[in-house]
N, C-alpha and C positions, 0 to 999 in steps of 0.2 A: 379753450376758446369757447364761447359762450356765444348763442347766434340769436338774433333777435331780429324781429320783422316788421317792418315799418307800411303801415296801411295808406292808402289813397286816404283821401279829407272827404267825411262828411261819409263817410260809409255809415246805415242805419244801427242805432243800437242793436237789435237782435239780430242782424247781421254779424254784428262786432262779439256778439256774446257765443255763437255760433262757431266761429272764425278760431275765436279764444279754446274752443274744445280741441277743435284738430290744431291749432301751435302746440297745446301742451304737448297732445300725442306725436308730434313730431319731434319733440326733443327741443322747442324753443324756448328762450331762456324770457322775453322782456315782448310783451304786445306793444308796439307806440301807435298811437292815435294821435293824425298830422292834424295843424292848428292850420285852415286856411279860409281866407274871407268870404264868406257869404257860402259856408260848408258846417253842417252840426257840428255842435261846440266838442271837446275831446273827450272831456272831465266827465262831459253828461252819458256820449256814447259810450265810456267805460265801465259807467255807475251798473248797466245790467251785466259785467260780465264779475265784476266784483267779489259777489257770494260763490263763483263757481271756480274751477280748474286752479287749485291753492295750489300747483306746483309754477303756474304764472304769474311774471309781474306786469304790471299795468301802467305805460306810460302814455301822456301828453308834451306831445311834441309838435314846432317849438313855442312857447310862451314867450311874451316879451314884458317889461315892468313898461315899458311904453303904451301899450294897449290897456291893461289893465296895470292896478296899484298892487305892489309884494302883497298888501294886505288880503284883498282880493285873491290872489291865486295861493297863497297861506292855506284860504278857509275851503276853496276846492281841493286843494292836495290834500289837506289835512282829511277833509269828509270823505275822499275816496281811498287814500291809506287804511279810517278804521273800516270804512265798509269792507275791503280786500284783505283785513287782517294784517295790515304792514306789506303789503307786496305795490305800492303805490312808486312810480317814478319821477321826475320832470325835466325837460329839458329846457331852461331858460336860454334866450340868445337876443341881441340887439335890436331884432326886431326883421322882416326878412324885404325883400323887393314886391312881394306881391300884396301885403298890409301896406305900406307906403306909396305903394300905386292908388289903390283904392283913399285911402285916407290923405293923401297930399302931406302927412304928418314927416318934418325931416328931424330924428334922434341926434341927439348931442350925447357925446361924453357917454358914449354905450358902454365902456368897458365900467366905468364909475357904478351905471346905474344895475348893468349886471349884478356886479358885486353886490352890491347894497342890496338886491332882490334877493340873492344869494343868502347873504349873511341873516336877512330878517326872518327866510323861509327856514334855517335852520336853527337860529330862533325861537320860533313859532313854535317847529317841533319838538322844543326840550319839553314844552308844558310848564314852564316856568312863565312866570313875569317878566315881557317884553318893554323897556324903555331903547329904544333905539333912535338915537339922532345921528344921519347920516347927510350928505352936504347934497343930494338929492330926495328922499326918501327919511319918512319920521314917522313911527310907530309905537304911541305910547298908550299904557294901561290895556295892554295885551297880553291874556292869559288864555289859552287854551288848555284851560283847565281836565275836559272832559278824553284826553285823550288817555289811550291803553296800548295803542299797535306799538311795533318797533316803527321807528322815524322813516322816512319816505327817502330814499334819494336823491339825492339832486346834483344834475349834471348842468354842466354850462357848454354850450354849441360855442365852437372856437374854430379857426385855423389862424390867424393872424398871430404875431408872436404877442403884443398884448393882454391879450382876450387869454391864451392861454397860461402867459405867468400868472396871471389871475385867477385863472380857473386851479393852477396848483396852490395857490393860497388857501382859499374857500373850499373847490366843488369837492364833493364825491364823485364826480365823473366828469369826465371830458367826451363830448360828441364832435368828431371830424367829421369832416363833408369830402367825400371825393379826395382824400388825401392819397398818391401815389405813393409806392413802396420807399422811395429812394428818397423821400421826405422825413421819412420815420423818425429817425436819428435827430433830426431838427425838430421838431414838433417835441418829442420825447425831452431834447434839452432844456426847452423853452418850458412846460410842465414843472420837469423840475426845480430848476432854478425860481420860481415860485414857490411850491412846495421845501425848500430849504429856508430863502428868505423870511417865509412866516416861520420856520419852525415848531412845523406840524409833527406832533406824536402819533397820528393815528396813520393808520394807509394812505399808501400814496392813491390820484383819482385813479378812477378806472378808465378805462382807454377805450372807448368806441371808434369806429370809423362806417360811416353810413354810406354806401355801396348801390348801385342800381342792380336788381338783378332780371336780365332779359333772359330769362329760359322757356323753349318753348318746346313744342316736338316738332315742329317747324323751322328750322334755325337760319334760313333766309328770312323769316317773317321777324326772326327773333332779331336777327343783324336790323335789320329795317326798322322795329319798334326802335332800336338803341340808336341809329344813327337820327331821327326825330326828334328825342329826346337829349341830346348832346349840349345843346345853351346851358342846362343847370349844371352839369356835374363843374362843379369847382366855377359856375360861368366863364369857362376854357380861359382864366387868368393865365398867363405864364407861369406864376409859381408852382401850381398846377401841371403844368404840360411840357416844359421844359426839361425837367428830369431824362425823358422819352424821345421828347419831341428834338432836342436843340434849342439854341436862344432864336435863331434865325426863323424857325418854323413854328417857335411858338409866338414870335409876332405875325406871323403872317395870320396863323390864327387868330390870335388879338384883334387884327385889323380884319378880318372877314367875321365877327360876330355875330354883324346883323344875317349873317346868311341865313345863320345856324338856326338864329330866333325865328327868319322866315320859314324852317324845314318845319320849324316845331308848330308854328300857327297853318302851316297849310297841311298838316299833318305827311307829309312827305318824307321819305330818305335821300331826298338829293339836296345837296349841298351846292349851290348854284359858285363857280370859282374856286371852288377847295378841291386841291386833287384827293383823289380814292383812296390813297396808300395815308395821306395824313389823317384821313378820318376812319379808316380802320385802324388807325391805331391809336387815335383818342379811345375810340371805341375798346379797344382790346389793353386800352391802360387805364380806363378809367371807368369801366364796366367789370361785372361777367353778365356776360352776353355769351348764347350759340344755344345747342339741343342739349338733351338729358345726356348724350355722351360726353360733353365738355365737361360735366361736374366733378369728374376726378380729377381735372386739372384746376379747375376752381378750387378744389378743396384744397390742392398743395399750394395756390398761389396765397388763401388763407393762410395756410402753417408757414408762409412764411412770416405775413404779417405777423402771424403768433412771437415767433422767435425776435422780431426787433421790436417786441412790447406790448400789443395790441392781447386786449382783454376780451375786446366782445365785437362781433363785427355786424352791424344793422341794413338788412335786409332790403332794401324800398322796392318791393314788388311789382310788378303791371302787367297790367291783363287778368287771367283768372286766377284768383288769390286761391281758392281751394287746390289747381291743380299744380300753382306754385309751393303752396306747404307738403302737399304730396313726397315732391319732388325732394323739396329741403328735408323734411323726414326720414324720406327712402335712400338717397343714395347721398347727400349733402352732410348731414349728421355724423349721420357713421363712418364717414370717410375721413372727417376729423379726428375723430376717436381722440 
């Protein structure tokens, strides 16, 4: 299992380059640097950590072909791959709720236009001559000639079954969002079954799942950051919370969403209408959340993920990032073993 740490948006570059020193030394496998509006670009915050910590890889995360053209995010992956030596990432995804807030912009046909970002970025990075016409997306007399690294990865942000037989066609990796345990098995099918239908030779993708992690040495404070932050993980869809929850409770949740939103904009842990025991256990299913002592059960609820397929599992840290990789280094890591 392979742990990777997904940063707040817009953290300064020599912060980032900083940051980048203690992940390696904690045994982290993948920096992501989150793409969010009107926060430093990812590509550029990564560009100073690049020459340093060569046991790191260096992602931005997520990218959308809506925002910018394949062409365009091509020429940033590919420029930060050779700077980093080939240890460059991407996660491409449809585009998220908080770009489309600000930009009024509504995507069509995202699984289409995925792909096709997908296909052209890998592509891009054979160093060969690009002619690619795609029924969204067209990119001809494109040679990236000067390139030397090995090729960058690229992952595609999925949970819908869609978006994922897709991404087993194409990606190098699959990024989940807040995926529960008892999903696995379905997510896992839906991958493949893509993956067969192309009849892919190479490795099947690699299996992220992106996880909030609330640890603190405070672990009321910790419960309290996680229950404010609750609206994003999975935006408490049923698909999501059901597993756990029941069908009955996971609409009730459905139907109280705007609560959640209000906990999160008044920065509060009360859930104004939703009983205690259901939002500890959003919390406690769709988190790790609590203090430094929970991390040994965190780590077994990881190995389990390990065992129904999960490759790598992404970190989204909050609060102090320094005392969080501590943390993942010191008793996180090695408990995976």
């Amino acid at each position: 299992m392979k742990v990777q740490v997904f940063l707040e948006a817009g953290i300064a570059p020599a912060a980032v380059a900083e940051l980048g020193g203690l992940a390696e030394q904690a045994g982290v496998e993948t920096l992501w640097a989150s793409s969010f509006p009107a926060r430093r670009e990812p590509f550029l915050c990564l560009s100073a950590l690049a020459a340093r910590q060569p046991g790191l890889r260096l992602g931005a995360v997520p990218i959308s072909p809506f925002e910018l053209h394949p062409l365009k995010i091509a020429d940033s992956l590919l420029t930060l791959n050779e700077m980093s030596g080939g240890r460059a990432s991407v996660t491409i995804g449809g585009m998220g709720h908080s770009v489309m807030r600000v930009t009024a912009l509504e995507p069509t046909r995202r699984v289409t236009a995925v792909r096709e970002c997908v296909e052209i970025l890998k592509c891009a990075a054979s160093g060969e001559p690009v002619d690619y016409q795609g029924e969204l997306y067209t990119l001809t007399n494109y040679q990236a000639d000067w390139l030397t690294a090995p090729p960058p990865r690229v992952y595609v942000g999925a949970n819908g079954p869609q978006m994922l037989k897709m991404a087993g066609r194409v990606a190098d990796g699959v990024m989940l969002s807040d995926v529960p345990l008892a999903r696995m098995a379905e997510v896992q099918g839906y991958i493949d079954a893509g993956y067969v239908a192309a009849g892919r030779s190479s490795a099947k993708p690699r299996l992220a799942n992106f996880f909030a992690w609330h640890i603190h040495a405070d672990r009321k404070a910790a419960r309290a950051e996680a229950r404010m932050e609750l609206i994003w993980r999975g935006l408490l869809l049923p698909w999501h919370t059901s597993p756990f929850l029941g069908e009955k409770d996971a609409a009730f949740v459905d139907e109280h969403r705007d609560a959640f939103l209000q906990a999160f904009l008044k920065r509060s842990p009360e859930i104004e209408g939703v009983p205690d025991q259901l939002v500890d256990a959003l919390v406690d299913n769709l988190t790790f959340t609590g203090g430094p002592e929970d991390i040994e059960g965190i780590a077994t609820q990881i190995n389990e993920f390990a065992q129904a397929g999960l490759d790598e599992v992404t970190l989204k840290v909050h609060g102090d990032v320094r005392e969080a990789l501590a943390l993942i280094g010191g008793r996180l890591v090695p408990a995976l073993g």
